[in-house]
PDB file as gemmi writes it, atoms N, CA and C in Angstrom:
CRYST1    1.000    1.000    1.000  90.00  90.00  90.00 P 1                      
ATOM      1  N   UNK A   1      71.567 125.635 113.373  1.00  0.00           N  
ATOM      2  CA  UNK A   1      72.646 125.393 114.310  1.00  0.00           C  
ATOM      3  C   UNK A   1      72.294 124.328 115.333  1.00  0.00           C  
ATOM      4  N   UNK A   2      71.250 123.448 114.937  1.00  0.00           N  
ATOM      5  CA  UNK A   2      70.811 122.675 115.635  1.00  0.00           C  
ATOM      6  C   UNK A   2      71.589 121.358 115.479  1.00  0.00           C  
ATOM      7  N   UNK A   3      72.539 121.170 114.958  1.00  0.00           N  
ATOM      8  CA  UNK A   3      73.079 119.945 114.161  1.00  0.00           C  
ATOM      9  C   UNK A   3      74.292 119.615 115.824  1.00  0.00           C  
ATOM     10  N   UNK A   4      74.674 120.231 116.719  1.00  0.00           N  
ATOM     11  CA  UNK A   4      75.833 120.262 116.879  1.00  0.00           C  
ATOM     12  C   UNK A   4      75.327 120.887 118.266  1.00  0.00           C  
ATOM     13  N   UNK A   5      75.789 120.072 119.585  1.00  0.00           N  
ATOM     14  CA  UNK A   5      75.832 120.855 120.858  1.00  0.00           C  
ATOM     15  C   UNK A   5      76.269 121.966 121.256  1.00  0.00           C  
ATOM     16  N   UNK A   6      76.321 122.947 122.218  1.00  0.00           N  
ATOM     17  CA  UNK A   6      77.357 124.131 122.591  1.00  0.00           C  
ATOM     18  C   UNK A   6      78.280 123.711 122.978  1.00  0.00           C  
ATOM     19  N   UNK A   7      78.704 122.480 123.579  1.00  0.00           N  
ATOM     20  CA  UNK A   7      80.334 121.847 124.002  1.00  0.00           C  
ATOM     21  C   UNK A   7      80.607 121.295 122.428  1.00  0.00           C  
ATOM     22  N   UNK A   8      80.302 120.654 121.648  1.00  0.00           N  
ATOM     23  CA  UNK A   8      81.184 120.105 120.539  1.00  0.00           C  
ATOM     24  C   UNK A   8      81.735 121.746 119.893  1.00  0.00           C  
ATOM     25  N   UNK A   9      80.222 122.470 119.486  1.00  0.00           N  
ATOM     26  CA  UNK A   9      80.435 124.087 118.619  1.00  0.00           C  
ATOM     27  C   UNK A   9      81.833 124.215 119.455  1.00  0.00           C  
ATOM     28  N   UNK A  10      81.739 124.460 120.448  1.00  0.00           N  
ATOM     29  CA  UNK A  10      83.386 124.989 121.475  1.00  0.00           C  
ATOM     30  C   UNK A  10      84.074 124.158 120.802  1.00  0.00           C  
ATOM     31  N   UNK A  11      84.463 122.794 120.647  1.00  0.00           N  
ATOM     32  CA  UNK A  11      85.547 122.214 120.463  1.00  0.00           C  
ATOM     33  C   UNK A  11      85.941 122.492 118.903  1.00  0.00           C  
ATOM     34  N   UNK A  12      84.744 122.167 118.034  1.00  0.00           N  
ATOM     35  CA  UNK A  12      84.894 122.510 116.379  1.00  0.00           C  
ATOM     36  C   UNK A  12      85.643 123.810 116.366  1.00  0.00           C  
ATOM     37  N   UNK A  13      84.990 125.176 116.910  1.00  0.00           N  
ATOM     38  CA  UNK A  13      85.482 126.133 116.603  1.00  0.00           C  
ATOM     39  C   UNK A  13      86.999 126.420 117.422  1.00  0.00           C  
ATOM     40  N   UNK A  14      87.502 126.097 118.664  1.00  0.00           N  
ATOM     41  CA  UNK A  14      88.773 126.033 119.265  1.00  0.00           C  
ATOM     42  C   UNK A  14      89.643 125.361 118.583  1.00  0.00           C  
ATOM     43  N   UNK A  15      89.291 124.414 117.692  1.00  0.00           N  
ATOM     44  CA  UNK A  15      89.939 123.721 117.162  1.00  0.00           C  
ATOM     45  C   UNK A  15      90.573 124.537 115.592  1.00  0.00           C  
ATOM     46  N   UNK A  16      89.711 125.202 114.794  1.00  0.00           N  
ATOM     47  CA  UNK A  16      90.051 126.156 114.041  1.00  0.00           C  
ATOM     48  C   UNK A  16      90.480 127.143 114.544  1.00  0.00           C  
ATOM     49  N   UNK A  17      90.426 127.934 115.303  1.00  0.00           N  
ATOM     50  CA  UNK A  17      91.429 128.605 115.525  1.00  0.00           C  
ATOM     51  C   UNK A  17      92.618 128.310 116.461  1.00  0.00           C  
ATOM     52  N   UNK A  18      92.729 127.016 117.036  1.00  0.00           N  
ATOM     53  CA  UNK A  18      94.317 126.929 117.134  1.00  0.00           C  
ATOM     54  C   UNK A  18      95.000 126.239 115.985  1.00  0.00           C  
ATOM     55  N   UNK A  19      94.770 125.807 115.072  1.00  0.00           N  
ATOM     56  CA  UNK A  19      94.795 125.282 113.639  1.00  0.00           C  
ATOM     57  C   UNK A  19      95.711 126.464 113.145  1.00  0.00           C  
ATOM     58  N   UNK A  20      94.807 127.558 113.074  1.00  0.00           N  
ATOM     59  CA  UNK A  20      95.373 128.915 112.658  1.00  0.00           C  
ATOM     60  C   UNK A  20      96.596 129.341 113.530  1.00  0.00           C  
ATOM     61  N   UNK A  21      96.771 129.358 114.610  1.00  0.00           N  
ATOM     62  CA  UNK A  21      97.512 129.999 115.479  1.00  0.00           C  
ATOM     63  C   UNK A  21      98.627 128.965 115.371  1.00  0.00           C  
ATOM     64  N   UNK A  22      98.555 127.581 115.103  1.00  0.00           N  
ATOM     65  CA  UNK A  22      99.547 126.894 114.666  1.00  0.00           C  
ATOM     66  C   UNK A  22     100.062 127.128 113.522  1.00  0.00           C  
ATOM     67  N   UNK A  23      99.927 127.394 112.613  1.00  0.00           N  
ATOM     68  CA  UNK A  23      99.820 127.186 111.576  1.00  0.00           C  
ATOM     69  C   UNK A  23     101.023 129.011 111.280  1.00  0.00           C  
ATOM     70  N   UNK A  24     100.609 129.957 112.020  1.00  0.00           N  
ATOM     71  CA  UNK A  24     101.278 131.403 112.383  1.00  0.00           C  
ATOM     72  C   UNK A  24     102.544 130.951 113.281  1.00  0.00           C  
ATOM     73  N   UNK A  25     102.556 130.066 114.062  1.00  0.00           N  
ATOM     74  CA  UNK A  25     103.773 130.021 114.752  1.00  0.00           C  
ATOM     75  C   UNK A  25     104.474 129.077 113.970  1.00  0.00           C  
ATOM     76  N   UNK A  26     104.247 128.429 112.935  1.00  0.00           N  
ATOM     77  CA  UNK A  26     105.236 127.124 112.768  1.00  0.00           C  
ATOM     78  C   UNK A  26     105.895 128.550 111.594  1.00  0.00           C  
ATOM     79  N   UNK A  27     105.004 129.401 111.335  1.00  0.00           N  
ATOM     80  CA  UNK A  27     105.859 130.265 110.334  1.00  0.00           C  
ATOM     81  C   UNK A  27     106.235 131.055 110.651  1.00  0.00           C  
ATOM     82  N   UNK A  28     106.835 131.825 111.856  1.00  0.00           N  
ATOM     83  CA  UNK A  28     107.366 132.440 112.814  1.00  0.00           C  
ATOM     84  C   UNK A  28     108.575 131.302 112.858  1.00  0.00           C  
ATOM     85  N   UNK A  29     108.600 130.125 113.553  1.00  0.00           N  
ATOM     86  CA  UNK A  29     109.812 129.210 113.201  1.00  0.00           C  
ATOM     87  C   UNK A  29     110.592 129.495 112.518  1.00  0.00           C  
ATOM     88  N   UNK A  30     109.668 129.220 111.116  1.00  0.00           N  
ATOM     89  CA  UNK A  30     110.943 128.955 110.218  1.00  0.00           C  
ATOM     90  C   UNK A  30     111.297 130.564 109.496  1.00  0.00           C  
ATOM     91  N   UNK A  31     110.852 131.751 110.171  1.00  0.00           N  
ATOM     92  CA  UNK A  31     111.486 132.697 109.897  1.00  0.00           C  
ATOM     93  C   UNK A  31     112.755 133.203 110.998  1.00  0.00           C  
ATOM     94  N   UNK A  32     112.728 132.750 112.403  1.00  0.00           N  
ATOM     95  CA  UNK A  32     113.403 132.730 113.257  1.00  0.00           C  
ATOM     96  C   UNK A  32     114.753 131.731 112.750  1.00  0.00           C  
ATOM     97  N   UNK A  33     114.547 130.304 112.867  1.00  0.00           N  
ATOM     98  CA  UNK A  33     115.483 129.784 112.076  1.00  0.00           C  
ATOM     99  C   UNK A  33     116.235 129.891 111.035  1.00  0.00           C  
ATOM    100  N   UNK A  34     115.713 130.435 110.065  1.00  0.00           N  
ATOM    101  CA  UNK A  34     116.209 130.677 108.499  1.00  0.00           C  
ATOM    102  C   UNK A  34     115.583 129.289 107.832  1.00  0.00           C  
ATOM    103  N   UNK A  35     115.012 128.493 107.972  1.00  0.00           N  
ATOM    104  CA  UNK A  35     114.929 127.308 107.649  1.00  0.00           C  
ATOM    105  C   UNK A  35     113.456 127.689 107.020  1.00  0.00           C  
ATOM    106  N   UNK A  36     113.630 127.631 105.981  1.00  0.00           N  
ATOM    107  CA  UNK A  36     112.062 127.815 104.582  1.00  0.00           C  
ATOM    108  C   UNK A  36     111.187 126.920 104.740  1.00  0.00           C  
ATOM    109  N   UNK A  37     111.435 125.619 105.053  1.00  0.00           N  
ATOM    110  CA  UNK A  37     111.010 124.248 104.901  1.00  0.00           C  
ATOM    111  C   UNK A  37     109.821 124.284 105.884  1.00  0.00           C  
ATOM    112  N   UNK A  38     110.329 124.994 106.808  1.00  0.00           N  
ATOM    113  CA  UNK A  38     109.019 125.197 107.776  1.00  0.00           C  
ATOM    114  C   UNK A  38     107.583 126.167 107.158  1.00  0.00           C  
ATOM    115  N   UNK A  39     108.301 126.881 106.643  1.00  0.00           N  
ATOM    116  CA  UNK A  39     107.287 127.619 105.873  1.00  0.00           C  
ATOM    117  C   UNK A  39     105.966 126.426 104.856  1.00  0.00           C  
ATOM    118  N   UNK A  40     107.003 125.718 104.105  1.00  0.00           N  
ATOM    119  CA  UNK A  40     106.058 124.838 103.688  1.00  0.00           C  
ATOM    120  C   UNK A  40     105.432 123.974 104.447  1.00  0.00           C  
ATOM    121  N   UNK A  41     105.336 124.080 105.760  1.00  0.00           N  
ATOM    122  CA  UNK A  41     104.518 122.737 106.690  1.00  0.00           C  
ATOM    123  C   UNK A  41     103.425 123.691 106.776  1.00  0.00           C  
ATOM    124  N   UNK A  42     103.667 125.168 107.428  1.00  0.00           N  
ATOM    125  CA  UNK A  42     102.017 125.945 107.782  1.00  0.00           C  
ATOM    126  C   UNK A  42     101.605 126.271 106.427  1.00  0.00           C  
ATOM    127  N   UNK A  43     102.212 126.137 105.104  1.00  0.00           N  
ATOM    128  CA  UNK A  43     101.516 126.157 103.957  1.00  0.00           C  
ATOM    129  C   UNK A  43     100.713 124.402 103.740  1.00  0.00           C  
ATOM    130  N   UNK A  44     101.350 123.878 103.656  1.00  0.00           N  
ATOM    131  CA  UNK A  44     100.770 122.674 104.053  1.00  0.00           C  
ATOM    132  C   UNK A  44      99.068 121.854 104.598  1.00  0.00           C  
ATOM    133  N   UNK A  45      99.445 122.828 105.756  1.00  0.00           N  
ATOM    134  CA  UNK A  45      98.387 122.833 106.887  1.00  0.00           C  
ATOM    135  C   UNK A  45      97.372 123.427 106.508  1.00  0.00           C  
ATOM    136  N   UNK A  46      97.374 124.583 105.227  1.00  0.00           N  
ATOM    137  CA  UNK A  46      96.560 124.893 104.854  1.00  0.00           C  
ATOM    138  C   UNK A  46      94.816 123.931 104.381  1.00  0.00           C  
ATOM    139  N   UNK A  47      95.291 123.194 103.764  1.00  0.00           N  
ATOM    140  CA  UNK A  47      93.878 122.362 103.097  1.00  0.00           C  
ATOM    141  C   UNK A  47      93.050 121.522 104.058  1.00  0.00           C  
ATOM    142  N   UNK A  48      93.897 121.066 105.307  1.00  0.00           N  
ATOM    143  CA  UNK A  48      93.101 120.651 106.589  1.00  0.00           C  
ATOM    144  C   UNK A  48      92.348 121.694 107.448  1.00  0.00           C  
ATOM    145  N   UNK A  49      92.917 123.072 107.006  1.00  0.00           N  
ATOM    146  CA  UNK A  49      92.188 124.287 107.624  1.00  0.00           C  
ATOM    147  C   UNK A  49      90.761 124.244 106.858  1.00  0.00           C  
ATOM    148  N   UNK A  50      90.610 124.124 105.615  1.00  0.00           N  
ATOM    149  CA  UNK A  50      89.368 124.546 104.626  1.00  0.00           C  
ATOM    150  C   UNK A  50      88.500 123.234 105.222  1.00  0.00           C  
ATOM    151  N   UNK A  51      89.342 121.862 105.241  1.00  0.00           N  
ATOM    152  CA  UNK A  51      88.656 121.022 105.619  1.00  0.00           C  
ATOM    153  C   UNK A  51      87.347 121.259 106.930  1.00  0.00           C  
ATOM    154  N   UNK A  52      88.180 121.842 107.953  1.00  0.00           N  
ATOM    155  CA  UNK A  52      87.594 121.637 109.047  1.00  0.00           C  
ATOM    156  C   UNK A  52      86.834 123.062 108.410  1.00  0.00           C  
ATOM    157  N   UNK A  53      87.189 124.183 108.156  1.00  0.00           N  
ATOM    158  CA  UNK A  53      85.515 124.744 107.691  1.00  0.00           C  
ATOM    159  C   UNK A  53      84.876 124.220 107.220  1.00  0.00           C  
ATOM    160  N   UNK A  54      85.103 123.687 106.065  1.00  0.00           N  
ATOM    161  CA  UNK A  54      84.443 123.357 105.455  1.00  0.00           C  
ATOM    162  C   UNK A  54      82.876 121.914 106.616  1.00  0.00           C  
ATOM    163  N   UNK A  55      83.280 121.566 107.783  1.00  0.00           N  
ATOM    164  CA  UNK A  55      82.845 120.985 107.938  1.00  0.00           C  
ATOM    165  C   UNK A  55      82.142 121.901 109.158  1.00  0.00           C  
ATOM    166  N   UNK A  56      82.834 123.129 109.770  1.00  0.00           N  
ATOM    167  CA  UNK A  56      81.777 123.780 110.475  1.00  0.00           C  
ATOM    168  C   UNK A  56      80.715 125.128 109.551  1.00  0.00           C  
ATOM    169  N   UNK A  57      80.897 124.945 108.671  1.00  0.00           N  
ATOM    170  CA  UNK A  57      80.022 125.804 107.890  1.00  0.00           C  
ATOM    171  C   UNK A  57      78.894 124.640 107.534  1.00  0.00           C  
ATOM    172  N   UNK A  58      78.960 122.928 106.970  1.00  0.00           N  
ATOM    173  CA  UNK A  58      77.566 122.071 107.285  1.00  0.00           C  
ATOM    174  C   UNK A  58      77.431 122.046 108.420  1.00  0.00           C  
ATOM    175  N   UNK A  59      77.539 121.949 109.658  1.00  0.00           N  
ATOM    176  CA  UNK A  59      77.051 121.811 110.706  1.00  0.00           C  
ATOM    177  C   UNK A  59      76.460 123.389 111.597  1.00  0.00           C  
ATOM    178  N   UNK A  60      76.589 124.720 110.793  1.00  0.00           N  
ATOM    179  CA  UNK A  60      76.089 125.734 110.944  1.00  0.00           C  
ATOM    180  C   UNK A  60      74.713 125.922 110.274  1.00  0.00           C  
ATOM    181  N   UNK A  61      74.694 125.177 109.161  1.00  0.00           N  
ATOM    182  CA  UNK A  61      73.582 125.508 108.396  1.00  0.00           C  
ATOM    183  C   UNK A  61      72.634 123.835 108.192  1.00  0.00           C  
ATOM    184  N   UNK A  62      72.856 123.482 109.811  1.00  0.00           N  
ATOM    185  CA  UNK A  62      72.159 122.296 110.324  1.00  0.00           C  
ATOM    186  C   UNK A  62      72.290 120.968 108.823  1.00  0.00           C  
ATOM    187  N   UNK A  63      73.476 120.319 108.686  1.00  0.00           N  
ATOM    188  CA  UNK A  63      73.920 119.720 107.703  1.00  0.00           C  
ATOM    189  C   UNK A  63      72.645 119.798 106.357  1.00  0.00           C  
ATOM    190  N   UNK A  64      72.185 120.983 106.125  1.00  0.00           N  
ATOM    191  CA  UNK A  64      71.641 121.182 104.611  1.00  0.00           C  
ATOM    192  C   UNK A  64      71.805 120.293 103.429  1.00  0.00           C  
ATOM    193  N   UNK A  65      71.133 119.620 102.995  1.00  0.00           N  
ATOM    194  CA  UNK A  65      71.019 118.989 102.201  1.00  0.00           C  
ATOM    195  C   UNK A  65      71.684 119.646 100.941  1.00  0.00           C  
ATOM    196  N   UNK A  66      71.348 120.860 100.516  1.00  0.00           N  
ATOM    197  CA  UNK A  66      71.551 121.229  99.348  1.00  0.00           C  
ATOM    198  C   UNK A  66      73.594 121.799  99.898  1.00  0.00           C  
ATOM    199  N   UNK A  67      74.048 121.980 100.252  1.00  0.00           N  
ATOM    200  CA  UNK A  67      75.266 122.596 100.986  1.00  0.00           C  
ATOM    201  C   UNK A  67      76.185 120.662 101.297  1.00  0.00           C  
ATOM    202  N   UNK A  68      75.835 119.715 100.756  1.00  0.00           N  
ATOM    203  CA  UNK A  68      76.623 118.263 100.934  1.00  0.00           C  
ATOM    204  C   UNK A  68      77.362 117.782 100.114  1.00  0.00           C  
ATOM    205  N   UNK A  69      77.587 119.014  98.917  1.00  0.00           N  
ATOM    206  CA  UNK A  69      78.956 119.156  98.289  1.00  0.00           C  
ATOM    207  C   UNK A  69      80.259 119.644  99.089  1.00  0.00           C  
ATOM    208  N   UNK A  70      79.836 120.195 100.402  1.00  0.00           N  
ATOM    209  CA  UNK A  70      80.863 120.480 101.428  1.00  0.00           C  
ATOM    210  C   UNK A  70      81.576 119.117 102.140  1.00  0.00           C  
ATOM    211  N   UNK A  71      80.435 118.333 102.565  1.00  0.00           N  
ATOM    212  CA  UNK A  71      81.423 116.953 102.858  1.00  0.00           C  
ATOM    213  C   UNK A  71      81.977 116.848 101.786  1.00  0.00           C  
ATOM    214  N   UNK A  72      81.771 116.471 100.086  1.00  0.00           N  
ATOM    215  CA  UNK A  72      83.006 115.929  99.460  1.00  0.00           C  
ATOM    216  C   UNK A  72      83.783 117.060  99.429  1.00  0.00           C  
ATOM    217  N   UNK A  73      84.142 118.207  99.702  1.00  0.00           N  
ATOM    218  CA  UNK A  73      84.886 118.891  99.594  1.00  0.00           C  
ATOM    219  C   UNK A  73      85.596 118.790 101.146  1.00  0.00           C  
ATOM    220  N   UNK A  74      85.568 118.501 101.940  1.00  0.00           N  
ATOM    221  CA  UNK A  74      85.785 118.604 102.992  1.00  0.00           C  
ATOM    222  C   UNK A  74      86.524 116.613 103.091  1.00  0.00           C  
ATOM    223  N   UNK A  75      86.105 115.900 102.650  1.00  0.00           N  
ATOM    224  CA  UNK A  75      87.183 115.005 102.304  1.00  0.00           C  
ATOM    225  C   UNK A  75      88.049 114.684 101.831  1.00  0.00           C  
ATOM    226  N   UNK A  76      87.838 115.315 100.402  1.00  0.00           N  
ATOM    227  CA  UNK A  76      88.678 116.015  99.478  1.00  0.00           C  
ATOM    228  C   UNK A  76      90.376 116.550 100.377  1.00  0.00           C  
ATOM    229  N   UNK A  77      89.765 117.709 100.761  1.00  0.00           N  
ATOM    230  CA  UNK A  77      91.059 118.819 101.447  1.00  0.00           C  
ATOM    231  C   UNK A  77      91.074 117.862 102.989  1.00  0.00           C  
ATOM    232  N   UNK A  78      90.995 116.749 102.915  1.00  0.00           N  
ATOM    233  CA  UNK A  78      91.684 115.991 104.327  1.00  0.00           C  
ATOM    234  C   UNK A  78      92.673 115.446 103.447  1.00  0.00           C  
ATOM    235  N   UNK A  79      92.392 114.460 102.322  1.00  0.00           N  
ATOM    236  CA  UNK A  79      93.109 113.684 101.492  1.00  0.00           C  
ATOM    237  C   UNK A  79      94.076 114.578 100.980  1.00  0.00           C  
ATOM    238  N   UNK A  80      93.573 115.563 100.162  1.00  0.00           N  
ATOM    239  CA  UNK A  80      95.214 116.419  99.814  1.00  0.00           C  
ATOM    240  C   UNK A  80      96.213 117.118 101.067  1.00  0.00           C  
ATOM    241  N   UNK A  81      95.571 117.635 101.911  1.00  0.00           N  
ATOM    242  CA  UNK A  81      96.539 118.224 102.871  1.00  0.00           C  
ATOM    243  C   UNK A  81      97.476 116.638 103.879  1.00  0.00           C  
ATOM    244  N   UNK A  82      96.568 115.257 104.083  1.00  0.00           N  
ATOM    245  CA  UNK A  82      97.518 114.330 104.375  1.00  0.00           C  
ATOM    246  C   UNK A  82      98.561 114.056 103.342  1.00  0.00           C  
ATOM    247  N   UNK A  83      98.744 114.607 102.185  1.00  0.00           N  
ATOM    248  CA  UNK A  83      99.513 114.044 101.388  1.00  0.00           C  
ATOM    249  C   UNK A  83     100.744 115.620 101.329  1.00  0.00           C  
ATOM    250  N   UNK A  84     100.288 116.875 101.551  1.00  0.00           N  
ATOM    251  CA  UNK A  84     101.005 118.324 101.833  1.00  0.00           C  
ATOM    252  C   UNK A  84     101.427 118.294 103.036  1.00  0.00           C  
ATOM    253  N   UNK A  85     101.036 117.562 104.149  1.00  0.00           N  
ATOM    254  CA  UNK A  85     101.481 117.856 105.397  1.00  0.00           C  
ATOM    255  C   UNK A  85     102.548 116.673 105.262  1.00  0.00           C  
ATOM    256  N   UNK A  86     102.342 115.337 105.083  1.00  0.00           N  
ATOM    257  CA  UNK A  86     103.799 113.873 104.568  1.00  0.00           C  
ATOM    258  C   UNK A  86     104.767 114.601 103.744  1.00  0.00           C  
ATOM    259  N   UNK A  87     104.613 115.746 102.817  1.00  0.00           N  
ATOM    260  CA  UNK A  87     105.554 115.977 101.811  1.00  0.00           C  
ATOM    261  C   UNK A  87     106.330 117.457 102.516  1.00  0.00           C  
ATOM    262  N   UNK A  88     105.610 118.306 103.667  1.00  0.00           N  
ATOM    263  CA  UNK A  88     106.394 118.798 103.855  1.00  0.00           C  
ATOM    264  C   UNK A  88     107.127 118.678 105.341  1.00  0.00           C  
ATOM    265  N   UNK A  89     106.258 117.463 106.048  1.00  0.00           N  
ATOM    266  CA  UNK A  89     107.743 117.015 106.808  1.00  0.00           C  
ATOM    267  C   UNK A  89     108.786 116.249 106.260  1.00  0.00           C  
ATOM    268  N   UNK A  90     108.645 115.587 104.971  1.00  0.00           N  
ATOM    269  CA  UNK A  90     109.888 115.308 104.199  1.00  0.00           C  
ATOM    270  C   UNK A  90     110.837 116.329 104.268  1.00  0.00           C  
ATOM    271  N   UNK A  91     110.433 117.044 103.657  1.00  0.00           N  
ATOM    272  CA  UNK A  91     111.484 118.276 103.181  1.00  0.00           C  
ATOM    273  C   UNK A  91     111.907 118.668 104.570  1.00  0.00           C  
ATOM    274  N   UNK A  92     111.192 119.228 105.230  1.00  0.00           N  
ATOM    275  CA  UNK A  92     111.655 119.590 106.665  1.00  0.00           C  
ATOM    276  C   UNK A  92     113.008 118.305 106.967  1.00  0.00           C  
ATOM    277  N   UNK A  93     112.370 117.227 107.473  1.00  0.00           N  
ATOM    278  CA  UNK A  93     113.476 115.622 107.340  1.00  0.00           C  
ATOM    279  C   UNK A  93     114.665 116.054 106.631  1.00  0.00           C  
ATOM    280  N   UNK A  94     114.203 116.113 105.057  1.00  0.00           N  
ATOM    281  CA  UNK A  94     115.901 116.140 104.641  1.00  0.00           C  
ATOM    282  C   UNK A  94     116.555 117.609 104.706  1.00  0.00           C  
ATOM    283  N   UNK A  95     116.107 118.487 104.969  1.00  0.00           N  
ATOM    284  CA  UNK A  95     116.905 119.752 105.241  1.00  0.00           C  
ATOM    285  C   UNK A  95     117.604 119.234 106.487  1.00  0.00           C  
ATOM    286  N   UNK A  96     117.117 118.744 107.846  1.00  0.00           N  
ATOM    287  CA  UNK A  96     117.652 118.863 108.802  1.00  0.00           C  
ATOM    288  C   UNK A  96     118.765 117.598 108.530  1.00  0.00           C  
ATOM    289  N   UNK A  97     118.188 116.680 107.701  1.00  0.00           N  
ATOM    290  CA  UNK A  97     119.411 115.881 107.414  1.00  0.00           C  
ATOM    291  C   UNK A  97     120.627 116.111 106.653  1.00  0.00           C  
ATOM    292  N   UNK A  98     120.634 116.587 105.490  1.00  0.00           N  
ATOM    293  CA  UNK A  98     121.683 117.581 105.027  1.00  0.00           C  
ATOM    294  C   UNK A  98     122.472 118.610 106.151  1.00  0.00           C  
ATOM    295  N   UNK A  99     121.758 119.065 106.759  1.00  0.00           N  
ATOM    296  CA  UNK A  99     122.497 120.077 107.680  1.00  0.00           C  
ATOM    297  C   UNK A  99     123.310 119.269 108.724  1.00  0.00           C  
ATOM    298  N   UNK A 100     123.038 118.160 109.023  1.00  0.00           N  
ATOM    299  CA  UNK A 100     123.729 116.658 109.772  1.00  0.00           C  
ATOM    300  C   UNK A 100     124.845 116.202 109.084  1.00  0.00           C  
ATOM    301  N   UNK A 101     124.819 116.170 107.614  1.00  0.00           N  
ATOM    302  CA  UNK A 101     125.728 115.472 106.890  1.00  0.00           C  
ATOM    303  C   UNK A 101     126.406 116.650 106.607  1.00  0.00           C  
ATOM    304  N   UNK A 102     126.467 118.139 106.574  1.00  0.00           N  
ATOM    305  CA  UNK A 102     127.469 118.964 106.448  1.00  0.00           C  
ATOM    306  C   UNK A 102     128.211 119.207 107.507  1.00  0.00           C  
ATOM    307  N   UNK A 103     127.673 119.366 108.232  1.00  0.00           N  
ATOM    308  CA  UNK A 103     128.017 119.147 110.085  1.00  0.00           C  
ATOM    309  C   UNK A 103     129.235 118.592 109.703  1.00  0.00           C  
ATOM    310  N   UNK A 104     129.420 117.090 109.581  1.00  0.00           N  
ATOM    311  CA  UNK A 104     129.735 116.352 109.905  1.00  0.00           C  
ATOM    312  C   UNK A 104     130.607 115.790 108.950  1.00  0.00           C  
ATOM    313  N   UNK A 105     130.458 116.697 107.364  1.00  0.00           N  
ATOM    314  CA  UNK A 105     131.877 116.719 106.895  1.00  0.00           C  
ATOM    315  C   UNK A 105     132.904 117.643 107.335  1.00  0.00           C  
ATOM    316  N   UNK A 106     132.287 118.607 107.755  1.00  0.00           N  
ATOM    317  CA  UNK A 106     133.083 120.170 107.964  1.00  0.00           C  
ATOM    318  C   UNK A 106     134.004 119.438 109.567  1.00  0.00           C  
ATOM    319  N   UNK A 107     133.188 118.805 110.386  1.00  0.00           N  
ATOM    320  CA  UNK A 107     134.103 117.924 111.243  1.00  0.00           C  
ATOM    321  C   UNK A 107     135.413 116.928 110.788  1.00  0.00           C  
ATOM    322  N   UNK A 108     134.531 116.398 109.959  1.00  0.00           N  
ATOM    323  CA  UNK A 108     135.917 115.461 109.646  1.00  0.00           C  
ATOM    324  C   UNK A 108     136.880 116.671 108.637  1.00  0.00           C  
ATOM    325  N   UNK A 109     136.794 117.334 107.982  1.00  0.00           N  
ATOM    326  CA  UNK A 109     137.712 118.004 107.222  1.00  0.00           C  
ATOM    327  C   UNK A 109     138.628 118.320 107.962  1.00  0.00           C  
ATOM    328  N   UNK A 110     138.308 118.992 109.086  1.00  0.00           N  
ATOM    329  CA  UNK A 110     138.939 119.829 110.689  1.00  0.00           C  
ATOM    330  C   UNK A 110     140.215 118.322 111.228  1.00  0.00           C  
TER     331      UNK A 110                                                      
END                                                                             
């Protein structure tokens, strides 16, 4: 545990668990809303979660040589979750846009 100060350890580990606690409220959202789409963003968020373990579990076991299949794994789940977290604020995007364009026929019909 020598890899890593007691102020960074604080920030690494605060940082995973508000990760988590984000990740519980954005799905609280979209059960409050009715809106699913949200559901897929804290699913999403998932692989940047493993990431960042994945990067305080090397820096627990003083970046171990034999344990540096965790950085590529831990780059890995940055690269897929930037591409899960872009795809599900899409969806989020066009739900709320559809719900704009029904709006807004149901207006003009009126």
């Amino acid at each position: 545990m020598h890899a890593l100060s007691i102020p960074t350890w604080i920030i690494h580990v605060s940082s995973v668990i508000e990760w988590i606690v984000a990740m519980w409220l954005i799905w609280r959202y979209g059960e409050l809303t009715g809106n699913r789409n949200w559901w897929s963003l804290s699913f999403a968020m998932l692989p940047a979660l493993i990431s960042a373990m994945c990067a305080c579990t090397w820096h627990y076991f003083d970046n171990s040589e034999s344990l540096e299949w965790l950085v590529t794994l831990q780059a890995t789940m940055t690269l897929v979750g930037n591409f899960t977290l872009w795809a599900a604020a899409f969806l989020i995007w066009r739900s709320t846009n559809s719900i704009k364009t029904t709006n807004t026929d149901t207006i003009k019909s009126d």
